[in-house]
N, C-alpha and C positions, 0 to 999 in steps of 0.2 A: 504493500500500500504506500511505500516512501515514494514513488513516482506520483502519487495522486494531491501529495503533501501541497505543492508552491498551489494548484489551483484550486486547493480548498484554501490555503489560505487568502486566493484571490474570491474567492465566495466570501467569503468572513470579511474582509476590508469591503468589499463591495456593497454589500449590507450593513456596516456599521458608518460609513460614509453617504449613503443614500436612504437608507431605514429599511424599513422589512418591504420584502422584494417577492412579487411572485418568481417564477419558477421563468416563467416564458422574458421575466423584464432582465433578470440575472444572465440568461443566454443570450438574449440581444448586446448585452452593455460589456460583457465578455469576451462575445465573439465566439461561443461555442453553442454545442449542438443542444435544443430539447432536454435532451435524452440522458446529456453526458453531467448536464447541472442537477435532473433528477435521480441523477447516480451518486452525488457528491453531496444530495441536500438528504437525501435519506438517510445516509451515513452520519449527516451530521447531527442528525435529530437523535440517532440512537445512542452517542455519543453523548448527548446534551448539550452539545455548542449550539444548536438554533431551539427553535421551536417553531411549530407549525401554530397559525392565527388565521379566524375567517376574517374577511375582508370589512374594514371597517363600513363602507357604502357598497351596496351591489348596484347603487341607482344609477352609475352611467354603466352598465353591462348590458349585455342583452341576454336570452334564452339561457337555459342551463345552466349550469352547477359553475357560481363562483369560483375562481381560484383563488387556493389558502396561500397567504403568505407568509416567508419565514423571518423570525428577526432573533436576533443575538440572545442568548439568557447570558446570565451573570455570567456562567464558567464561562461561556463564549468568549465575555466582554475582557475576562481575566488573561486572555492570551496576549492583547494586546499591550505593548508598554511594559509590560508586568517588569521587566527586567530591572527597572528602573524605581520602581517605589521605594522597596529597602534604601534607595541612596538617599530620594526623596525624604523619606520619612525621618531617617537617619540626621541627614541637614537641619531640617528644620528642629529636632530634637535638641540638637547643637545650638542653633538661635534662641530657641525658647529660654533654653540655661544658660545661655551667657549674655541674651538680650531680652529677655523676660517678653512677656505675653505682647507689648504694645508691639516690641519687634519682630515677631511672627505676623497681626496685625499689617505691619506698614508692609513687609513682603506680597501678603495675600491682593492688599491692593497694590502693586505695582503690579505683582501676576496679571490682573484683568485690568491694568489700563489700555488696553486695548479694543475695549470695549465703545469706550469716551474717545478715544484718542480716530479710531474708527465711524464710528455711527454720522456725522451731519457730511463725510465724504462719500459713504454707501446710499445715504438717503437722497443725496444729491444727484447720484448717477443714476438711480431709478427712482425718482419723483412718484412714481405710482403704487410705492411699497408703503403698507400703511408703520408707526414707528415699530411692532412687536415683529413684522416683517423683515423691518432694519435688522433685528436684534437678532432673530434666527437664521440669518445669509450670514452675520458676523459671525456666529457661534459657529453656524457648520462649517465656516472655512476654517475654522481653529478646534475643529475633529469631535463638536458635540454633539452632531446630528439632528441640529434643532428644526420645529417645525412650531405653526401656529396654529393650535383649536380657539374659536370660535365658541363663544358661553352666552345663553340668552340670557340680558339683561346689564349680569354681572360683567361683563368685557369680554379679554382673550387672555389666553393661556397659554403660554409659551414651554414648549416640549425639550429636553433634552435626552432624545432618546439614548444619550453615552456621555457621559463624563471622565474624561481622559485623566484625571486625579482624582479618580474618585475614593481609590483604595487610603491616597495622603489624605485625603479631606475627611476619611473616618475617622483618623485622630487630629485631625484640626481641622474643626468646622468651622475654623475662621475664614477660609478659603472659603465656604459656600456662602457665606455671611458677606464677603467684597463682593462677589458676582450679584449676590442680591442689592448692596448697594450704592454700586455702580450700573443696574441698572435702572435704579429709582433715578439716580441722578441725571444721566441722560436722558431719561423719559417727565424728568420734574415734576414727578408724581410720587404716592406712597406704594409700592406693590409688596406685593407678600410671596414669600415661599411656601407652599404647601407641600414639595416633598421631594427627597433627594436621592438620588444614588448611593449615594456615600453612606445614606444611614438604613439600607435596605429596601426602598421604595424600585421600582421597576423603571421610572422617570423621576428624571430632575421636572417640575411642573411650579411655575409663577403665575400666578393671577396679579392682570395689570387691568386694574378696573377702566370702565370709561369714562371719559371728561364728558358733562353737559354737551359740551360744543359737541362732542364726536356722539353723544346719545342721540342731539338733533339731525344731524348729518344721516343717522342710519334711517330715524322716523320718515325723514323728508326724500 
């Protein structure tokens, strides 16, 4: 099975850089057969690196039986990077005892300045992105996988279906605490976390309520 290795792990990137993928969108975006992705998606489900999901909307399909799509579980997510945490964790360890808790702090935000430093350059070059849209093109270029749901009333919600530290952010959830506020601050609003990778949730997920202005907008 060592020959099968590089294109499963081109499965596995391809899914954790795009989200969960049917079977037919994996062999077009690959360049391989049908056949040869349902050879390597099977195996990986038995394995437990994917898992099989029915499709969140069947409404633009037509006739017959949806296809399930596959997207990362945790072990899956654990292949990626992984090398690297012990150093990670190890560092910041180091900071914490010889620069105490504000200096782990000021790290975590410099980690996500890029967020800020990003967003009114991304918004500009597509004018038609609404701001939680900004937020999920930045995030997935910097390997979160992020998307936007859409919440009646309440706003949107912003998806990260991967979080590339998430394993450092289980012992320092200071990192998830900057990405939350620096995304308040660009957005100059109040948003909230309701749930993380890092602490066992299956999505990083932010509710960013909506402004009046933008409630009217949607009315009208």
């Amino acid at each position: 099975m060592g020959h099968d290795q590089p294109t499963r792990q081109r499965v596995a990137r391809s899914i954790l850089v795009n989200g969960p993928s049917t079977a037919a969108a994996l062999a077009e975006r690959l360049d391989l057969t049908p056949a040869a992705v349902r050879r390597h998606l099977d195996l990986m489900v038995d394995e437990g690196v994917l898992e099989a999901r029915e499709p969140r909307s069947q409404a633009t399909r037509g006739r017959g039986r949806p296809a399930k799509v596959f997207a990362l579980t945790e072990s899956g997510r654990d292949g990626f990077d992984q090398q690297y945490d012990d150093l990670a964790v190890q560092a910041l360890r180091f900071l914490a005892e010889t620069g105490g808790d504000d200096a782990v702090r000021e790290f975590a935000a410099r980690r996500v300045a890029f967020i800020e430093e990003r967003f009114e350059t991304v918004r500009a070059a597509d004018p038609g992105l609404g701001s939680a849209e900004v937020l999920a093109r930045i995030f997935t270029d910097e390997g979160y996988a992020a998307a936007v749901r859409e919440l009646p009333v309440v706003g949107e919600q912003l998806c990260q279906q991967h979080c590339p530290v998430a394993h450092v952010a289980h012992e320092f959830p200071q990192l998830c605490e900057a990405e939350t506020e620096a995304i308040s601050k660009v957005l100059g609003r109040h948003v909230q976390r309701l749930a993380t990778i890092a602490h066992g949730d299956g999505v990083c997920t932010t509710c960013i309520p909506t402004t009046p202005t933008e409630k009217k907008e949607r009315v009208s």
